[in-house]
NUZAMI-517837 format. One record per residue: x, y, z of N, C-alpha, C, O in turn. Coordinates in steps of 0.05 Angstrom, whole numbers, plus 5000, padded with zeros to 4 digits. Example, Ala and Ser with C-alpha at 12.3 -4.5 7.8 and 13.67 -1.06 7.14 Angstrom:
# residues 2
526448865156524649105156526449345156528549345169525749555142527349795143525850015157526850235161
//
This chain:
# residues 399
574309433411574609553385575709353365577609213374574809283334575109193323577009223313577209473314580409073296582909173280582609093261582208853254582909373242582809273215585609483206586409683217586609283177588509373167588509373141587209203128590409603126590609663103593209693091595009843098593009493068596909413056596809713041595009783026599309883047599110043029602209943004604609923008601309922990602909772962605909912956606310152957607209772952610209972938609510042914611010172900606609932903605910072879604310362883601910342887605310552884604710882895602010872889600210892905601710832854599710962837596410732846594010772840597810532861594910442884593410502897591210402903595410832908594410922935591511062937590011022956591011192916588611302908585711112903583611222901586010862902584110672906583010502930581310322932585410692952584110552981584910713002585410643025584911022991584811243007582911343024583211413048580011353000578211453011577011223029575111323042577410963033575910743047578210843079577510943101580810753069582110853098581211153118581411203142580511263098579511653110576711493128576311533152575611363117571511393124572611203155571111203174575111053156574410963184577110993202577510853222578811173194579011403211577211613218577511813232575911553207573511863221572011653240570211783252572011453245571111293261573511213284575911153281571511223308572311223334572010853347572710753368570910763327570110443328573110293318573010043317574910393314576810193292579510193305580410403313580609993308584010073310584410073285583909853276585310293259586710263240589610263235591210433241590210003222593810023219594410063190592309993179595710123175597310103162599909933146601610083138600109763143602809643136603909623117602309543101606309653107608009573094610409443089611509403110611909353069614209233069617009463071619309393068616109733077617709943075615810273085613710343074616910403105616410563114614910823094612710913094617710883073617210993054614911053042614011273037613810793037611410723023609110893037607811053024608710843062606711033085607811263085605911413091609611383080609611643082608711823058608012053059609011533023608511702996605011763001603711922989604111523025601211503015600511683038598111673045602111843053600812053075601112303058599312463065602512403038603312583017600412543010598812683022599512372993597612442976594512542995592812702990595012343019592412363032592212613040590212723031593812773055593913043058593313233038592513453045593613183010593113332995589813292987588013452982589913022988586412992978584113133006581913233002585613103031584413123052584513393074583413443096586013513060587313733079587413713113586913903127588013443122588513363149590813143152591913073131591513043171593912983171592012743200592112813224591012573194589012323215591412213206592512263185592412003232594811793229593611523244593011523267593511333230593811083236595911043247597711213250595810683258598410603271599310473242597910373224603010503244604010353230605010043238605409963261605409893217606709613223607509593194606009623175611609493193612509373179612609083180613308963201611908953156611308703153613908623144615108813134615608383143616908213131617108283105615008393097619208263084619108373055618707973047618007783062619207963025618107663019621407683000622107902991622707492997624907462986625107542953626107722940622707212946622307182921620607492906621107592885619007552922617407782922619308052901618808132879621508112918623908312919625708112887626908222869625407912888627307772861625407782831626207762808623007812838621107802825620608102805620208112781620708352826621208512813624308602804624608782787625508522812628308562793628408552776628908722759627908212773628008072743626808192729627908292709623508242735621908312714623008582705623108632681623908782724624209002714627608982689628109122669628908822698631308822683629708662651629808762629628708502656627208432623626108632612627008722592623908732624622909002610624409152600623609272580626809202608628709402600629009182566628609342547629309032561629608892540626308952519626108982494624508952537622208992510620908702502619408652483621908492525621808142515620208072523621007992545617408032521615607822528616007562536615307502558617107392518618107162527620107152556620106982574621207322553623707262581621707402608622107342631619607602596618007552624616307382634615407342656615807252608613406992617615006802637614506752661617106702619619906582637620106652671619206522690621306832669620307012701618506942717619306842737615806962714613706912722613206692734612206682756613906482720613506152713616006142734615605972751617906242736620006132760619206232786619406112807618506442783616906532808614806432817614306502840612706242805611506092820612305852832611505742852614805762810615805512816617805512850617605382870619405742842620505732882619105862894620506022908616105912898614105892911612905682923612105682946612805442901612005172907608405242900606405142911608605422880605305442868605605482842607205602828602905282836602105262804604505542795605405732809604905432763604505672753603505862739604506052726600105742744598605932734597106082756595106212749597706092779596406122802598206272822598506172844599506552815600006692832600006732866599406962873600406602881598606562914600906802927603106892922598606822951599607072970600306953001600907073022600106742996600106533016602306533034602006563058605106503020607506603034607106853056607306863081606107103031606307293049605507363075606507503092602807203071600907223094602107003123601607043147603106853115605406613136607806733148608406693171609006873133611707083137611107273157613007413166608307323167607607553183605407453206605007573228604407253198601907143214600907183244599007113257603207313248602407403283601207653287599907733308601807853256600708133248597408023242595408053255597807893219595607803206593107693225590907803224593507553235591607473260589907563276587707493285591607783279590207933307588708073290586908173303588608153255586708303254583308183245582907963235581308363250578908223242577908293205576208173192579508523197579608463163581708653149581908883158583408543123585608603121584208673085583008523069585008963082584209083053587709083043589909133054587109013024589709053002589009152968586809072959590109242958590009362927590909182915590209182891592808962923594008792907592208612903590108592915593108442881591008192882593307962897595007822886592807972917594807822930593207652942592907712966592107462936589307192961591707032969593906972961589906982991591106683005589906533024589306623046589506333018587606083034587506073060585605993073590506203072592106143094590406333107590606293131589206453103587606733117584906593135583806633156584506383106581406283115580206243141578306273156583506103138584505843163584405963191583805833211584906183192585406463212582706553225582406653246581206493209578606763209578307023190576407103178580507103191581407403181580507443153581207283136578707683145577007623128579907803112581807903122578907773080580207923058579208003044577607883030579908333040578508523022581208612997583508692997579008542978580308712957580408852954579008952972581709142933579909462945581709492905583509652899580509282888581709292850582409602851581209802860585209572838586409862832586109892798587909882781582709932794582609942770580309712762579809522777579009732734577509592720579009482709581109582702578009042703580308942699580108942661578108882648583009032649582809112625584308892603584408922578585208692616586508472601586308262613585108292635587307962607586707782618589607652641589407422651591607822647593507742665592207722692592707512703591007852703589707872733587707582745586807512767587507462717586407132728587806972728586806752727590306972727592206822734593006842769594006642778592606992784592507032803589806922825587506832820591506972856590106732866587906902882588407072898585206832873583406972880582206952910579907052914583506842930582406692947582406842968584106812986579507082971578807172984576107272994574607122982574807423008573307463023570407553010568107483010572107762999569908142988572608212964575108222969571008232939572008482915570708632917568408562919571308942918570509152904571109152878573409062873568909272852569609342837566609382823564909222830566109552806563809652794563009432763561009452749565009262760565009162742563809032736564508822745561008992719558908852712559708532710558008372719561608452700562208242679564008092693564907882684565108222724567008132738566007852747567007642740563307872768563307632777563107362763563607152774562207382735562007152725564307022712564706792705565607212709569107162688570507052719572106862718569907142738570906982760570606752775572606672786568806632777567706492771568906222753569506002760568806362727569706102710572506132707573705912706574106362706576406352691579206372718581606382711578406382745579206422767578306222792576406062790580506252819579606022835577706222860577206152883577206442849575406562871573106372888572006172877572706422905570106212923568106252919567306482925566206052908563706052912562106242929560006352923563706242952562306362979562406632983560606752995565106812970566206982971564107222950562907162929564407452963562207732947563707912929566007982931562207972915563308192899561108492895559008512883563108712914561008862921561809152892564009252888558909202876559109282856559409592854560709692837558009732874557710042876559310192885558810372902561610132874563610392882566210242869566910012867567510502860569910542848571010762864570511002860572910652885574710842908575311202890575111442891575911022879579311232861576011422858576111572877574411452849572611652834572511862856571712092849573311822884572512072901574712132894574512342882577612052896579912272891578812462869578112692872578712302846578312412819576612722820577212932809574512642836572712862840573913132853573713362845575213022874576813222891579113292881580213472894580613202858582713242838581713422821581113652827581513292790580513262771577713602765577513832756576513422776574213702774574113952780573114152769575613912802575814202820578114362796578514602795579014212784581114372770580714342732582414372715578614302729577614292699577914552687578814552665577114772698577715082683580815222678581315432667583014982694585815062691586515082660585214952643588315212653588615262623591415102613593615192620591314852597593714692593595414862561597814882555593514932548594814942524593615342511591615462517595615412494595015702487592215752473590515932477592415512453589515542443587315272452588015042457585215362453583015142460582114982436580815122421582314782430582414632405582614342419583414252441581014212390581013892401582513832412584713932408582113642435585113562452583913262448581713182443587113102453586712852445589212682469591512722462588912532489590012312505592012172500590711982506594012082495595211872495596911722517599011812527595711472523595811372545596611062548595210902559599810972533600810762528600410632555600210792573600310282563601010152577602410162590602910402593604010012605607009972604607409662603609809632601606209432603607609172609607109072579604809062570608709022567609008872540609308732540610308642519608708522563609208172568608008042542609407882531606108092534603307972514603908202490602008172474604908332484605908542462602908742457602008802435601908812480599308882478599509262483597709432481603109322491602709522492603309732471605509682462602009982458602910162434605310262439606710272420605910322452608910442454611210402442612310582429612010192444614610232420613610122389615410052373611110112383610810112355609910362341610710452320607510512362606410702356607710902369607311102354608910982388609111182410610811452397609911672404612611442381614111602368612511752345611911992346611711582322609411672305607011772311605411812293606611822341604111892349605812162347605612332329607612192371608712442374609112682360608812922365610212492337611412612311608612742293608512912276606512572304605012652274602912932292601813112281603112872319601113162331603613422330603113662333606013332325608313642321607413692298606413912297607513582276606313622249603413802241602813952223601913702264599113692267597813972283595513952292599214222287598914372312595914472307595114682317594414322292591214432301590214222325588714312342590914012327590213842347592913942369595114022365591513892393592813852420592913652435590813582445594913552439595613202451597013262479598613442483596013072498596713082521598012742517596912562504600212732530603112432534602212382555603512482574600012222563600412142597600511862594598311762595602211742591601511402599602011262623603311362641601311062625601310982655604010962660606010912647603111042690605611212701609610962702612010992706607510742695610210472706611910512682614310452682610710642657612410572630614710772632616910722622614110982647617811152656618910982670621210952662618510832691619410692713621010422703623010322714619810332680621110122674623410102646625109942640622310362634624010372607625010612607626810662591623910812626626611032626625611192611627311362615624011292595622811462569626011712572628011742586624611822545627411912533624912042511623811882497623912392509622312492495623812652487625612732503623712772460625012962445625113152451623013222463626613312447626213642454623213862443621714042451623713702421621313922401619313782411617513882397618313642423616013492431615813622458613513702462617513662475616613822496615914102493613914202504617314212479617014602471614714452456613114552472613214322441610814522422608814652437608014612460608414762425605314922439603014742444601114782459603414562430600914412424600014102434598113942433603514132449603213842461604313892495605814072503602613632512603913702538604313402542602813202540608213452552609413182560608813132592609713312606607812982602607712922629607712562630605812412626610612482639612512232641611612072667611511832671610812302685611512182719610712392748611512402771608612542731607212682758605612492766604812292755605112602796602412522802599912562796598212452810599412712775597212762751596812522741594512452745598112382730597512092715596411972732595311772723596212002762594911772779591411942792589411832801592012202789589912302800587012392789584912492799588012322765585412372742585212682733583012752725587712902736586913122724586713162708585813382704587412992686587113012657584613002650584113162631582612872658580512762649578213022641576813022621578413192657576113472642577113582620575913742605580013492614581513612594581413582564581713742546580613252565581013082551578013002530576012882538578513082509575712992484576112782472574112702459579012592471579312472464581512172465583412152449580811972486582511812494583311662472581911622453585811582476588011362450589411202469591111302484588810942469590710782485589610532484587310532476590710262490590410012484589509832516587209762522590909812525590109632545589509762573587809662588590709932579589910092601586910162610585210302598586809992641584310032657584010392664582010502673586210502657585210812660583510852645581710962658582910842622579810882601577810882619575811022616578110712638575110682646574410872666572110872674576611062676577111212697575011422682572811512689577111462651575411662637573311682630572611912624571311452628569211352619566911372650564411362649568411402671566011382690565911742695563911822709567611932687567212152698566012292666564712502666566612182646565012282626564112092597565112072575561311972611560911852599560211762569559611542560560712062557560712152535563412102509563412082484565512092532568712062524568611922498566711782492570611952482570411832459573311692463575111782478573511492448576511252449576611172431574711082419579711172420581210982398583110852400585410952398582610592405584410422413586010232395585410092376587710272406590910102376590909902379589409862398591609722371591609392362594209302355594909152336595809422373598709352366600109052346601309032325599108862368599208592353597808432337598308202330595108692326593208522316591908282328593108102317590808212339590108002357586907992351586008212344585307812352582607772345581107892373579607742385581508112379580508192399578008252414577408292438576108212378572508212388572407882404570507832418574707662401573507372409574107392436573807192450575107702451576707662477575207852490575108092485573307692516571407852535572708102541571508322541575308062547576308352565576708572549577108792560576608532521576408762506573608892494573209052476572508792508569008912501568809142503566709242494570609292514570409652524571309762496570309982488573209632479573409702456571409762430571209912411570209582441566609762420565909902427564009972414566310062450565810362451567410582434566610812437568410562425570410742395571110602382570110372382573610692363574810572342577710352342579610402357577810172328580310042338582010132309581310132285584510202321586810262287588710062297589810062319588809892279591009742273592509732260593109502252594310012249596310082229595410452236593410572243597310502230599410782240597511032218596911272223597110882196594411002182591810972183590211122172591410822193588110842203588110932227585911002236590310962244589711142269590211442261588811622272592211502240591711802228588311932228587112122238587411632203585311762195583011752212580911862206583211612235580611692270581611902275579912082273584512002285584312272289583112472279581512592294583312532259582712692232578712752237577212952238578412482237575512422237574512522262572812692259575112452287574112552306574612772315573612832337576112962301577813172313574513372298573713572309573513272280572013372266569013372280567513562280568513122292565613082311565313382332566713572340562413262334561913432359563113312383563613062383563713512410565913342425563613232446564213112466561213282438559813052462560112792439560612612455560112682417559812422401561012242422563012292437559412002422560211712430560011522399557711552392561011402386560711122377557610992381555610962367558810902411556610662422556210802449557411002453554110692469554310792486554010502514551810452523555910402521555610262534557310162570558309952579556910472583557310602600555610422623556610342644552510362612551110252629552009942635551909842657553109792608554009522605555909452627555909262642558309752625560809562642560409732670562609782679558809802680558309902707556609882723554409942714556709792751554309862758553610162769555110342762551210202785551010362798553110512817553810412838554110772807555910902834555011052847554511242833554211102878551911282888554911492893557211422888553911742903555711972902555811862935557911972942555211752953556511642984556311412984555011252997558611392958560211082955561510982984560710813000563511132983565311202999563911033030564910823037561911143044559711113067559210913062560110743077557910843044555710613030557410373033556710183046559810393020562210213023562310073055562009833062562910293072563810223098561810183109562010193134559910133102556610083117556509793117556209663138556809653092557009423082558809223083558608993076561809403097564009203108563309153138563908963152561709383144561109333187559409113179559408883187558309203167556208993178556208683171555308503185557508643145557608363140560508233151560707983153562608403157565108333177566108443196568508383200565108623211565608743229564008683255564908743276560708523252559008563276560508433296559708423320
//
C-alpha cells in the first residue's frame, strides 16, 4: 500500500480546499492516509468540518510533526504588527524571517520544515499541503509534493515563496506562465488545471441552502468582503470599512452582507457598532464558518472587495456575479497581471464613486456582468473534479 499524507494547516479556513481530495482516498482501500500537524487541535477543527460536509466520521492516521521555532516567531510578530495597521514593520518581519532561516529574502523555503521531520516525510510516497510551503529537500528524498492553492492567486505576495515542488492544483489560466517567470517553480514540475477543491464544499454548503431567508425584505443585496493583510496597503478596511457600513444604515433599500475574510477578526479584533448589527438591512457575520464555506454566495448580487481570492469563489458558482472593487491606495493596477479579474466590474477609488456603483448597480438587472471573462481566468471544472483529480495523482505518482 502506498503512504500518502496531508498537512492539515493551523490556518482552519484551508481546510475546505483539501477536504474533498482527503475524502476520495479514504474511500480507497489502496492508501495509508495520514494526517499531520503541528498541533492536534488543528485535526480535530478539520474533522468538525469534514463531518459536516460528509455526514461520516472515516479517520485517518494521525502524526504530529515538530512545530518550527522561527515558524511560531513569525506569526507573533506579524500578528502583533497588524495590530498596528504598519506595512512597513511587516515587510521588516518577513525579511528577518528569512534571514534566521538562512534563505534569500525573497524566497520563503519550507525546507527547514521538511528536515525537522524527515523520518515522517520519507516514508511517505506524496505529501499534499495547502500551504505554499516547497522545499528542494523533498526532491532529494523522492517524496513527491502537492500543492492543493487555498484559493486563486489574487495579488502578487505568493511569488515570493518557494515554489519547489512537484504538482499545483489550481484552475488558474495565467498561473503557469507567471510561474514560470516570476517564481523558482521547476521546469519539470505540472500544474494540473481542472479542479478547484473548495467548489465541492461550496456545492454541498452554499447551494443546498440558497432558498434560506437572510433578510425581511428581498431587495438588492450587496457583499462586502475586506482583506485582511495590509502589508502592501491593498486592504479597504480601515479606509473604507466604516463608510461602507454607515452609508448601507442610511441606505435601507439596499441589503449588505459584512463577510470579510475571516483573518481580519483574528488579527485586529473588529469592534462593529450596535446599529449596524440590529438593522434590518444589514447582516454582520465577523467569524462563522460561513465566511469559509461559501454560503453567502446564492445570496449575493453583488460583490465589493479589493484583493481577496474569494471573488473568484463567487465568480465560479455564478458566473454572472457582478464586482466593485476599491483601490484603496490607488495603485496603477491595469499595469499589474494579478489584477486582471478587476475588468470584470468596476474599480472606485474614492468613497464617492463607490457610492455612485452602488446606486448604479443596485439599479441593473441582477443577471448584468460588465465584461465577461469567466472563460479567461479558468479552466475547465468537470462536476467529478474531485475523481478526476485522484485519477491523475495515481497515476502519475502513485504507480
Amino acid at each position: 500500500m502506498k503512504n500518502i499524507a496531508f498537512e492539515i494547516s493551523d490556518a482552519h479556513e484551508h481546510h475546505a480546499h483539501i477536504a474533498p481530495l482527503i475524502d476520495a482516498f479514504l474511500n480507497s482501500s489502496s492508501f495509508n492516509v495520514t494526517l499531520y500537524s503541528s498541533d492536534e487541535k488543528h485535526i480535530d477543527v478539520f474533522y468538525e468540518l469534514y463531518s459536516k460536509i460528509y455526514c461520516k466520521a472515516n479517520k485517518a492516521k494521525i502524526h504530529i510533526i515538530k512545530p518550527e521555532i522561527s515558524h511560531k516567531l513569525k506569526h507573533v510578530l506579524v500578528s502583533f504588527f497588524k495590530s498596528f495597521n504598519s506595512g512597513w514593520l511587516v515587510k521588516v518581519c518577513r525579511h528577518f524571517y528569512g534571514y534566521i532561516r538562512g534563505v534569500s529574502s525573497i524566497v520563503e523555503s519550507g525546507n527547514r520544515h521538511y528536515l525537522s521531520n524527515i523520518d515522517f516525510f520519507t516514508k511517505q510516497e506524496v505529501v499534499f499541503t495547502t500551504e505554499l510551503k516547497g522545499g528542494k529537500v523533498l526532491k532529494e528524498t523522492g517524496t513527491k509534493l502537492v500543492f492543493c492553492l487555498h484559493g486563486i492567486i489574487s495579488n502578487g505576495n505568493p511569488f515570493f515563496k518557494d515554489w519547489s515542488c512537484d504538482l499545483v492544483v489550481s484552475p488558474s489560466l495565467s498561473l503557469a506562465s507567471r510561474l514560470r517567470k516570476e517564481s523558482n517553480f521547476p521546469m519539470t514540475s505540472q500544474i494540473y488545471k481542472h479542479a478547484y477543491l473548495k467548489k465541492d464544499v461550496i456545492n454541498r454548503f452554499a447551494l443546498n441552502t440558497q432558498n434560506e431567508k437572510l433578510f425581511n425584505k428581498q431587495q438588492f443585496t450587496f457583499l462586502y468582503n475586506p482583506h485582511w493583510d495590509n502589508s502592501l496597503g491593498q486592504s479597504s478596511w480601515s479606509k473604507f470599512g466604516e463608510k461602507i457600513l454607515n452609508f448601507f444604515f442610511n441606505n435601507p433599500q439596499y441589503n449588505l452582507i459584512f463577510a470579510p475574510h475571516i483573518l481580519l477578526d483574528k488579527y485586529f479584533g473588529l469592534t462593529i457598532e450596535n446599529k449596524y448589527c440590529q438593522s434590518s438591512n444589514i447582516l454582520i457575520d465577523i467569524n462563522s464558518d460561513k465566511l469559509c464555506n461559501g454560503f453567502y454566495i446564492p445570496h449575493t448580487d453583488c460583490y465589493m472587495g479589493d484583493v481577496s481570492s474569494q471573488y473568484f469563489e463567487f465568480l465560479l458558482c455564478n458566473k454572472n456575479i457582478q464586482g466593485i472593487f476599491i483601490n484603496a491606495t490607488l495603485m496603477d493596477w491595469e499595469c499589474l497581471n494579478h489584477y486582471e479579474y478587476w475588468k470584470n466590474g468596476d474599480v472606485a477609488e474614492s468613497f464617492d464613486e463607490l457610492k455612485k456603483l452602488i446606486m448604479e448597480y443596485a439599479k441593473q438587472n441582477k443577471a448584468y456582468s460588465k465584461t465577461e471573462l469567466y472563460d479567461k481566468i479558468f479552466s475547465d471544472i468537470p462536476d467529478n473534479q474531485v475523481d478526476k483529480l485522484k485519477e491523475f495523482i495515481v497515476k502519475n505518482y502513485l504507480q
